[in-house]
C-alpha positions as CSV (number, residue, x, y, z in Angstrom):
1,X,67.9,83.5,106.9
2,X,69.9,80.0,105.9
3,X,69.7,79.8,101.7
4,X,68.4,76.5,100.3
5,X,69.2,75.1,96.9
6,X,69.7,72.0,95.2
7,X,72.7,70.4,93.9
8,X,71.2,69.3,90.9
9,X,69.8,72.7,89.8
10,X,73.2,75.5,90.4
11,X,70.5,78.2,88.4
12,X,68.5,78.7,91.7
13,X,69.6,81.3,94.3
14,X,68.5,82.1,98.0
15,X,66.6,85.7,97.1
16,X,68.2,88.9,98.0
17,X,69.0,90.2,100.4
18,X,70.2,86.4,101.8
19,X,73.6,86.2,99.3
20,X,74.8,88.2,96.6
21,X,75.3,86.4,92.9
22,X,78.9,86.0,94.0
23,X,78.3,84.7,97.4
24,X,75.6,82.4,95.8
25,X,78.2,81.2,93.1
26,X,80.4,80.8,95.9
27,X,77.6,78.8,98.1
28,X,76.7,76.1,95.1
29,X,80.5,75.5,94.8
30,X,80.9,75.2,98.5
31,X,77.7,72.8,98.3
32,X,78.6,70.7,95.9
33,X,82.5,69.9,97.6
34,X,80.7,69.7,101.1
35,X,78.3,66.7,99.0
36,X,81.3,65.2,98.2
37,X,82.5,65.1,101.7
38,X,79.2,63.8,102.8
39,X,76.7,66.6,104.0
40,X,73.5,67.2,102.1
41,X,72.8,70.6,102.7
42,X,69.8,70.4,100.6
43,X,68.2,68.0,102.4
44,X,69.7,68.7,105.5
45,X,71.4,65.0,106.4
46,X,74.9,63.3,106.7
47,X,75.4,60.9,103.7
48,X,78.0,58.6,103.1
49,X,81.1,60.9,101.4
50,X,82.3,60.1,97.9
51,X,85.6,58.1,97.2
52,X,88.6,60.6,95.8
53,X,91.5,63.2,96.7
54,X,91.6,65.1,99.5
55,X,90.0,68.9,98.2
56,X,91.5,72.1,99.1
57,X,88.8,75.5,97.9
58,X,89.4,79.1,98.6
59,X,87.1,81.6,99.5
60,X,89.0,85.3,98.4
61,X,87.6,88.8,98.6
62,X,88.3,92.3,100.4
63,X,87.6,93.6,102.9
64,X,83.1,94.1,102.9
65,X,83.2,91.2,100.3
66,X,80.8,89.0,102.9
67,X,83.9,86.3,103.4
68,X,82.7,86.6,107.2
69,X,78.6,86.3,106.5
70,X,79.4,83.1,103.8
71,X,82.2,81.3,106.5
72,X,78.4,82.3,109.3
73,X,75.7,80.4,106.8
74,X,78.0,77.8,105.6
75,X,78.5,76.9,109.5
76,X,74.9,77.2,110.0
77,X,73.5,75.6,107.3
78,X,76.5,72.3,108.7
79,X,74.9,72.3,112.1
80,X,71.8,71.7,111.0
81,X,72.1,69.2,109.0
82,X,74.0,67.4,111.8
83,X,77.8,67.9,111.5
84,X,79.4,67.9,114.9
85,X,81.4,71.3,115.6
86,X,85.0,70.5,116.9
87,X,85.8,73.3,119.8
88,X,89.1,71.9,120.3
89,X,88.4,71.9,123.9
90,X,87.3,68.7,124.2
91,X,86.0,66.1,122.3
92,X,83.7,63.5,122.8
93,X,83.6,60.0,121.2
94,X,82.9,60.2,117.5
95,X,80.3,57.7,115.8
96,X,81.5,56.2,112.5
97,X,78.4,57.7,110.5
98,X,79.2,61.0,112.2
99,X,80.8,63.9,110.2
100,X,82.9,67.0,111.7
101,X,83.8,70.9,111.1
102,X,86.5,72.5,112.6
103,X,86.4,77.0,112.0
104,X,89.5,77.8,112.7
105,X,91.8,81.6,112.4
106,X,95.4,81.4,113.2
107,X,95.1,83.9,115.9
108,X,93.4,84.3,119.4
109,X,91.8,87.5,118.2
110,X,90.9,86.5,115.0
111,X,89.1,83.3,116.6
112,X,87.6,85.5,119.3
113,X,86.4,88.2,116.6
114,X,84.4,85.2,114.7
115,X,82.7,84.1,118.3
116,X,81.7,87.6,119.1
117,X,79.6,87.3,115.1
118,X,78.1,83.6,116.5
119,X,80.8,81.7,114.9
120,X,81.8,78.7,117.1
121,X,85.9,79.5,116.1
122,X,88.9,78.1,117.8
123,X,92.5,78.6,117.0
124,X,94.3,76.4,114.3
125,X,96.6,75.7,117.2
126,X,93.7,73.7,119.6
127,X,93.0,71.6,116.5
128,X,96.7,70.0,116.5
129,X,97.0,69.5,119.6
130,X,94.2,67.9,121.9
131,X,94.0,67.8,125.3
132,X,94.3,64.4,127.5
133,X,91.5,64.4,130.2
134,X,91.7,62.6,133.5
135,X,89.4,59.1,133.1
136,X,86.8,60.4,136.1
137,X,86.5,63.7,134.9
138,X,85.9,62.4,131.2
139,X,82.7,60.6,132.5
140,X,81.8,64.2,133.8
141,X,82.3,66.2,130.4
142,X,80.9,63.2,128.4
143,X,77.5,63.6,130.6
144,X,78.1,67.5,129.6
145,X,78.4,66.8,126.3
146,X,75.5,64.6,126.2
147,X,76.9,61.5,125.4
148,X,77.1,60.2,128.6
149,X,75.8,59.1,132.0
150,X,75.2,61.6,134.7
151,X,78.3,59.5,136.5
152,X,78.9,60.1,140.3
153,X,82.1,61.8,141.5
154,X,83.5,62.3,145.1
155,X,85.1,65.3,144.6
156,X,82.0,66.7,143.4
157,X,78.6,67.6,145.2
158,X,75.3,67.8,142.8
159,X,75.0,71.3,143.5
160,X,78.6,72.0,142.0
161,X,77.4,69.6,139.0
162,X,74.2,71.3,138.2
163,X,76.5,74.4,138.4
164,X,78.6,72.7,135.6
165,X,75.4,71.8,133.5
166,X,74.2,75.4,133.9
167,X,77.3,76.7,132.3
168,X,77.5,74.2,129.6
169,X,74.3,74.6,128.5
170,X,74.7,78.6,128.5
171,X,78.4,78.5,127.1
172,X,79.2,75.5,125.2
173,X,82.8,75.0,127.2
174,X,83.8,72.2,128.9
175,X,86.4,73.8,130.6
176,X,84.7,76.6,131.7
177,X,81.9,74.1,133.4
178,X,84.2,72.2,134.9
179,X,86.0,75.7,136.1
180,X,82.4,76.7,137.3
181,X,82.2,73.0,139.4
182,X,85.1,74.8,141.5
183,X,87.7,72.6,139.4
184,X,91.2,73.9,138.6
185,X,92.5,73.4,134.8
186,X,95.3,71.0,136.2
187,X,92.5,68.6,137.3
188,X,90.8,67.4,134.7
189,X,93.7,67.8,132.2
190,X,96.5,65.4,132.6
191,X,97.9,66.8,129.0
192,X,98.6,67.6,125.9
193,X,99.2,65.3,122.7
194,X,99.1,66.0,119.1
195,X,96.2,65.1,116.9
196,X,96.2,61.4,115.3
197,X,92.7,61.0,114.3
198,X,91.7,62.7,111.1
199,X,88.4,65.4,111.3
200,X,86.3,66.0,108.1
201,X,85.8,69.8,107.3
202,X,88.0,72.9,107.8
203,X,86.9,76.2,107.4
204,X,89.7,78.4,108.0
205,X,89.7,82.5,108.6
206,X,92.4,85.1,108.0
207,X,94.1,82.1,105.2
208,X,96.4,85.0,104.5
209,X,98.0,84.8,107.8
210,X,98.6,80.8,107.1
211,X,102.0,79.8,107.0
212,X,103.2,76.5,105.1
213,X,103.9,74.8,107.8
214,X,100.6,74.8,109.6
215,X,98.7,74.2,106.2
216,X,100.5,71.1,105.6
217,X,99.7,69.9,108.7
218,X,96.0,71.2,108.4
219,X,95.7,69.0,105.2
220,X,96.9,65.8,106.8
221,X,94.0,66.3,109.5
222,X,91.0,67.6,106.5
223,X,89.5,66.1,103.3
224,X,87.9,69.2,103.1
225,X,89.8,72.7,103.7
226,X,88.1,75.7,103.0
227,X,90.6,79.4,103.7
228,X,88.8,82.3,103.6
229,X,91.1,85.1,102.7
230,X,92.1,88.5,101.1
231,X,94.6,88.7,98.7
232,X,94.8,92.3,99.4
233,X,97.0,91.3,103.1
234,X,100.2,91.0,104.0
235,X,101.7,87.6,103.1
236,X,103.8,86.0,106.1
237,X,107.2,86.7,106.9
238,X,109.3,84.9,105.0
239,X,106.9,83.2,102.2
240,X,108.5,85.8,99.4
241,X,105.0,87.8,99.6
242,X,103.0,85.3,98.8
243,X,99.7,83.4,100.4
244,X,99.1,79.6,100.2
245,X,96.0,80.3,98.5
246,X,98.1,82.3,95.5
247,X,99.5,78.7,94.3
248,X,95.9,77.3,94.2
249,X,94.8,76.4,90.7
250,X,91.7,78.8,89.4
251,X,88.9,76.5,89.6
252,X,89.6,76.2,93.3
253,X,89.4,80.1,94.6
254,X,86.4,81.5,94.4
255,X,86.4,85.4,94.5
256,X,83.6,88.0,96.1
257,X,83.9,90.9,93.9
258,X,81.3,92.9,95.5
259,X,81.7,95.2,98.2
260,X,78.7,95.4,100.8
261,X,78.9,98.5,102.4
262,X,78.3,98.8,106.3
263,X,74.9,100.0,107.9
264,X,75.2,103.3,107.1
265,X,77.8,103.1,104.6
266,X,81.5,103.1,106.0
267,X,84.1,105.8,105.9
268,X,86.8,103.3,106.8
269,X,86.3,100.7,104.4
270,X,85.8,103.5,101.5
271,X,89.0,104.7,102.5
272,X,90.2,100.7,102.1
273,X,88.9,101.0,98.9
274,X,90.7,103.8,97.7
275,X,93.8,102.2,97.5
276,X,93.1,99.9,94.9
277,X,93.2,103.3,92.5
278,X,96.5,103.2,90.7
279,X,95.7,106.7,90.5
280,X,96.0,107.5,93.9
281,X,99.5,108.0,95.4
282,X,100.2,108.9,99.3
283,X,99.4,112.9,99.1
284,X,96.2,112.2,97.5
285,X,95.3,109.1,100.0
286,X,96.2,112.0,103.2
287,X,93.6,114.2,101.1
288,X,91.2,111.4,101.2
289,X,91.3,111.0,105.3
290,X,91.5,114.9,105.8
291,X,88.1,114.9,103.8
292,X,86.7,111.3,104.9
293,X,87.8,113.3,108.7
294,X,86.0,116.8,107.8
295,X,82.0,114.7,107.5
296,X,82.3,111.5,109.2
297,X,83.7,111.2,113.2
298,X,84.3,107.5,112.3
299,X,87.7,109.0,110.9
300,X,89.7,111.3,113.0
301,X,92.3,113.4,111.9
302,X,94.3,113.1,114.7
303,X,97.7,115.4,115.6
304,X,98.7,113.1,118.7
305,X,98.2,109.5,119.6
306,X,95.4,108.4,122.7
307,X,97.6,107.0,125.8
308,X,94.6,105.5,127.1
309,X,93.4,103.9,123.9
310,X,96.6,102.2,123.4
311,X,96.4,100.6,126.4
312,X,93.8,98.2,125.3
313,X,93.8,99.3,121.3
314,X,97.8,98.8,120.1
315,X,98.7,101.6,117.8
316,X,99.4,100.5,114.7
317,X,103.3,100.9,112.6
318,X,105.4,99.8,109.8
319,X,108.9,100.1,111.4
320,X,109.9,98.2,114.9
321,X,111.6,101.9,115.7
322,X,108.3,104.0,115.7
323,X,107.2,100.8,118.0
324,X,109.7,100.8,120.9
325,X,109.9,104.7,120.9
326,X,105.7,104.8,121.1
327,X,106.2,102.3,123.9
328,X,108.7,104.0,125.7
329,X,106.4,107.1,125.2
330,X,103.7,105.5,126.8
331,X,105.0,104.3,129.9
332,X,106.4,107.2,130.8
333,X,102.7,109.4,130.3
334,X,101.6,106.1,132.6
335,X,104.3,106.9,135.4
336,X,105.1,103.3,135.1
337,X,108.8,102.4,137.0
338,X,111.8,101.2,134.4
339,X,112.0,98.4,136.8
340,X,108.3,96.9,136.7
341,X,105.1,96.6,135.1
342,X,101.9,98.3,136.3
343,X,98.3,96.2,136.4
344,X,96.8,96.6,133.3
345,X,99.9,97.1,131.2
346,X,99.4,95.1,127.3
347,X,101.8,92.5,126.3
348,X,101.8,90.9,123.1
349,X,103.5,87.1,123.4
350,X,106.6,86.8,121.4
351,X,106.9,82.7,121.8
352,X,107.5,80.0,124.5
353,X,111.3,79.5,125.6
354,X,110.8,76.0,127.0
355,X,113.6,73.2,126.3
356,X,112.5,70.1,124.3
357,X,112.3,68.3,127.5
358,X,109.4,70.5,128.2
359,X,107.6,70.0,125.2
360,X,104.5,68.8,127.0
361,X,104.6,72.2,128.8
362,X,104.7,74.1,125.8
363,X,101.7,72.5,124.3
364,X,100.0,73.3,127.4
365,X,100.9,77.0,127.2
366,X,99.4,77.3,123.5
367,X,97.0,75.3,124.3
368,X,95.6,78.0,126.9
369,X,96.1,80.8,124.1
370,X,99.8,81.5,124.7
371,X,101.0,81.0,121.2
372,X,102.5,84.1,119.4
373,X,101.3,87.6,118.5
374,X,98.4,86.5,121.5
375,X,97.2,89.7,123.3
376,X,97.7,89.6,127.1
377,X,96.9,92.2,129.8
378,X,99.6,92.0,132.7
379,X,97.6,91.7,136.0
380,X,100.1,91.3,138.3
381,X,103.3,89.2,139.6
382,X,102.9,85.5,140.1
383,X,103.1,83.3,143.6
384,X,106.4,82.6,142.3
385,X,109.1,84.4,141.4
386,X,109.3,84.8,137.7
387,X,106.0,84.0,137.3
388,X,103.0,86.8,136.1
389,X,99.0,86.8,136.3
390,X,97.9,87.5,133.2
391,X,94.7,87.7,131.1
392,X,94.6,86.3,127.7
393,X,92.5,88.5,125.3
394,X,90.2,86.6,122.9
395,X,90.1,82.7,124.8
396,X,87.5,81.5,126.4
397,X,89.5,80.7,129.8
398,X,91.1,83.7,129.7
399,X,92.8,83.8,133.2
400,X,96.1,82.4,134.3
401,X,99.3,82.6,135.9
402,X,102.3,81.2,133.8
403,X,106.5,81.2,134.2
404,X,107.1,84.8,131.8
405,X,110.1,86.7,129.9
406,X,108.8,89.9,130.1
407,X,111.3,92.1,127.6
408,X,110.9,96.4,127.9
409,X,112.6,97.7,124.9
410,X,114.2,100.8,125.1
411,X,115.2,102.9,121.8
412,X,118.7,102.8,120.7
413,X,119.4,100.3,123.1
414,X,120.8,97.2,121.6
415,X,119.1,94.6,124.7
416,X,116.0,95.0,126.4
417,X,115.5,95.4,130.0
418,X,113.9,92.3,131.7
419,X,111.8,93.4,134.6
420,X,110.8,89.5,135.3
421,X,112.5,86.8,133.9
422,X,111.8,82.8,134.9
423,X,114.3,80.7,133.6
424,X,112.0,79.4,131.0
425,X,108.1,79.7,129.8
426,X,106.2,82.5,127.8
427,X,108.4,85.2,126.4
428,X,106.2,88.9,125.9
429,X,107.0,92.1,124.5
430,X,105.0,95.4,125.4
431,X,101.9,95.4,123.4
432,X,100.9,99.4,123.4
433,X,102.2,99.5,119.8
434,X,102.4,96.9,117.4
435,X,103.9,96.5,113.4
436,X,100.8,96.1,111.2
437,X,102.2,92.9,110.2
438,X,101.4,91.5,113.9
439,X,98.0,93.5,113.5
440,X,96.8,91.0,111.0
441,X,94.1,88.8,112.1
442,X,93.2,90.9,114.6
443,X,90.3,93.5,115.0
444,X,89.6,96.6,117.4
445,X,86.5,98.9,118.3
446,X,89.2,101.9,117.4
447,X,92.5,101.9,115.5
448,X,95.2,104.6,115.6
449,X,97.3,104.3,112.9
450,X,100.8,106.0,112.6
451,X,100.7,108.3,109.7
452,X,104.0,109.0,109.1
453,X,105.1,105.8,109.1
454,X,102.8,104.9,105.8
455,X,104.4,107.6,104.6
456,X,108.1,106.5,104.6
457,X,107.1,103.6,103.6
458,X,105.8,105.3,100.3
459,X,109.1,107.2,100.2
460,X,110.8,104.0,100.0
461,X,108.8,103.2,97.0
462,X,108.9,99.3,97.7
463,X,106.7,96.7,95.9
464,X,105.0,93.6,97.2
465,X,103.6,91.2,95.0
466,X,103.2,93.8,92.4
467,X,101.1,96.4,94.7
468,X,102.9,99.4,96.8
469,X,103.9,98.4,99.8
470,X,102.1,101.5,101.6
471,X,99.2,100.2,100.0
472,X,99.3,97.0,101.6
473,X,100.2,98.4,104.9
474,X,97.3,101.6,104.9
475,X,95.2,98.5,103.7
476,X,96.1,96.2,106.5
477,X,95.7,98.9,109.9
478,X,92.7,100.6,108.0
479,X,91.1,97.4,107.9
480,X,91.6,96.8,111.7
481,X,89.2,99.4,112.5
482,X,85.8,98.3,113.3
483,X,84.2,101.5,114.0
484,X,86.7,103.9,114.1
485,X,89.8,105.2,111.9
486,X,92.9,107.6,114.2
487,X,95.1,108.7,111.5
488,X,97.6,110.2,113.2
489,X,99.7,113.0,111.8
490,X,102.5,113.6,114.2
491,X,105.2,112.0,116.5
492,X,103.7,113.2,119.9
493,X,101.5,111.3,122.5
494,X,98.6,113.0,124.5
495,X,98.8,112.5,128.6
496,X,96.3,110.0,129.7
497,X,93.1,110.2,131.0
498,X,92.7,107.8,133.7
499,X,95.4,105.3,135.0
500,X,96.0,102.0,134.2
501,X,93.5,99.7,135.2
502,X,91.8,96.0,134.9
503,X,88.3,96.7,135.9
504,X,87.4,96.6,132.3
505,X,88.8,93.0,132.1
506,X,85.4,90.4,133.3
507,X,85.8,86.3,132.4
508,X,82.1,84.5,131.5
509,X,81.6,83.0,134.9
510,X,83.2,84.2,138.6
511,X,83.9,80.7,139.1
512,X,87.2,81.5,136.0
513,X,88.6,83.3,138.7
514,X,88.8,80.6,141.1
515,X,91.6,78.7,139.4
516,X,94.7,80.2,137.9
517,X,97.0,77.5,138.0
518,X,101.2,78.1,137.0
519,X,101.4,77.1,133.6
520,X,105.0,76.3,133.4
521,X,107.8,74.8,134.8
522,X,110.5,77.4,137.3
């Protein structure tokens, strides 16, 4: 149920059990800034935005605070008073009265996490950078869109059109209609370029995982930003362990302080909880999932880690060692050659080696959810040499075929073997096991998480930003777990099930399949 309240009178709250006091506290001060920027959520209507600074507000809680549910009502509640949602797909020609959110997560996963809740979310990455659409097939999407002429188009019959219509109306993505017209990508997209026109309101996901750089930017574009975040994460590489929210003054965060348990309560998120005890060390946290383990099968206890589960669910680490040995482990219970990948193997993308020259081709390749830490399941070798089929977890056009630098790492070997390697494109590392630090952002049905790897990091008794670092780590990989928790006790790996496969891998609309065109220059 959408809350209504008036500006003008802070004192009344949507009843229970709509928001919480803290989430209502939140929702007035999220009212009042989006006012400002000119929506009336009150009375439901775009008004002309008040004269001053550009405002930054952030939204800070752990994990079952309701950051999520707020980020769902405050993008509801925009809607329907009129403010155009920005897919970073494509865009259609804005009115001058018209006003604009953009929900954005700096991951693939974490975007694709929010859509699977009903939250219209693309990456940070599809906000810089807009695509350049072929004039004829423009006319085509602005019909789609609805601001436009049903135009008439050569290449086109009306049947492949009314195909196109279909999916729009059931999807919401303009590439994916046009895919479903029996289009390829390379079509109707002639480019990339970098955003010059300013949007009006950014709510951002997963704010911990911001770096500087991309906030910056992200200000230039928004009056209005908005990061929903928990200061309980791990801060980015290389930003000496803090979050850009941490240099916010205090009147602009605004903290949930209450946890709403899960239906049913939650195991996983009360062992989340548990950390914040300064009382607890590591001995007594293992107690805690040995007993969470013993009366709720949403925890296992777990000796050895799930082969099969890791080939879709990454197993989670602190130290890159534990990773290449579990990976190494893994392909060998899979029978998978030291020369090759098997269909269905995971990748994780580790970057785009492309020159400058080919910086147009790089956009491209983000553009279509190749940007790093994505989540890609190898499908097979490419038409070309060097190239791979792959499917991109978490994007709406999730099929391609792109130039790859597919590196095996091997443990106490120095270089990694290459079993395909174009000159240049997307650069991947094998995704069965991942650091938690890549983890963030990103969510699973089921989690294994390496034990003993939390605990050397207790041994090493480091601090981050005044908390234990095992903390923040057992925080970070617990909270990755949707449904359930594998703590895993021991350095062994159980032989797999069932093969390697992609059955389990489906795209919206058959007509995805149709076109997988090579991403990159060979």
């Amino acid at each position: 149920m959408q809350p209504t309240l008036r500006l003008d009178a802070p004192a009344e709250r949507p009843d229970p059990p709509s928001l919480s006091p803290d989430q209502a506290e939140a929702w007035d001060r999220l009212a009042e800034a989006l006012a400002a920027a000119g929506v009336d959520l009150v009375s439901e209507e775009i008004v002309p935005p008040a004269p001053g600074k550009a405002q930054v507000l952030a939204v800070l809680g752990k994990a079952g605070s309701g950051k999520t549910l707020l980020l769902a009502e405050i993008t509801r509640a925009l809607v329907a008073a009129g403010v155009h949602v920005v897919s970073g797909d494509y865009e259609s020609k804005r009115r001058k009265d018209a006003r604009s959110v953009a929900i954005l997560a700096p991951t693939n996963k974490a975007a694709f996490v929010l859509r699977t809740r009903g939250v219209p979310a693309t990456t940070i990455h599809r906000i810089l950078y807009t695509p350049v659409y072929d004039p004829e097939y423009e006319r085509l999407a602005e019909w789609l869109a609805g601001t436009g002429e049903r135009p008439v188009i050569a290449a086109l019959t009306d049947e492949a059109m009314d195909r196109a219509l279909l999916f729009y109306q059931q999807h919401g993505s303009i590439p994916g209609a046009l895919a479903a017209a029996g289009l390829r990508g390379s079509d109707f997209i002639t480019g990339w370029k970098r955003r010059e026109d300013p949007l009006d309101i950014g709510l951002i996901d997963e704010s911990s995982m911001l770096d500087e750089r991309p906030f910056e930017d992200l200000r230039e574009i928004f009056p209005l930003l908005v990061l929903f975040g928990d200061p309980a994460q791990l801060a980015p590489v290389g930003q000496s362990g803090q979050m850009v929210f941490d240099r916010l003054a205090a009147p602009q965060k605004l903290m949930l302080s209450r946890i709403h348990r899960q239906a049913g309560d939650s195991p996983i998120l009360d062992l989340a909880h548990a950390l914040a005890d300064p009382a607890v060390d590591f001995p007594a946290f293992e107690r805690l999932v040995r007993d969470a383990a013993s009366r709720d099968d949403r925890v296992v206890w777990a000796e050895r880690m799930d082969s099969d589960l890791m080939a879709r669910s990454p197993a989670l680490v602190w130290r890159n060692a534990t990773r290449v040995r579990l990976i190494t482990a893994f392909r060998a219970a899979h029978g998978a050659p030291g020369d090759a990948l098997l269909p269905g193997e995971p990748l994780v993308c580790d970057g785009i080696e492309l020159p400058l020259k080919h910086r147009k081709k790089r956009i491209d390749l983000e553009a279509r959810g190749l940007i790093k830490g994505a989540q890609v399941i190898y499908l097979g070798p490419g038409k070309k040499p060097g190239f791979s089929r792959l499917h991109v977890i978490g994007v709406p056009e999730p099929r391609l075929s792109a130039a790859s630098i597919i590196k095996i790492e091997t443990p106490d070997v120095e270089e990694p073997f290459i079993p395909y390697a174009a000159r240049m494109g997307a650069a991947f590392l094998h995704g069965a096991a991942v650091t938690i630090h890549k983890a963030q952002g990103s969510q699973w049905p089921e989690v294994q998480l390496f034990g003993p790897d939390i605990s050397a990091a207790a041994w090493a008794n480091r601090v981050e930003a005044g908390l234990p670092l095992w903390k923040r780590l057992a925080y970070v990989a617990i909270t990755r777990a949707q449904e359930r928790l594998f703590w895993v006790t021991r350095a062994a790996l159980a032989r797999p099930k069932s093969g390697l496969s992609v059955s389990d891998l489906t795209v919206e609309a058959a007509a995805l399949e149709l076109a997988a065109p090579e991403a990159a220059p060979e």
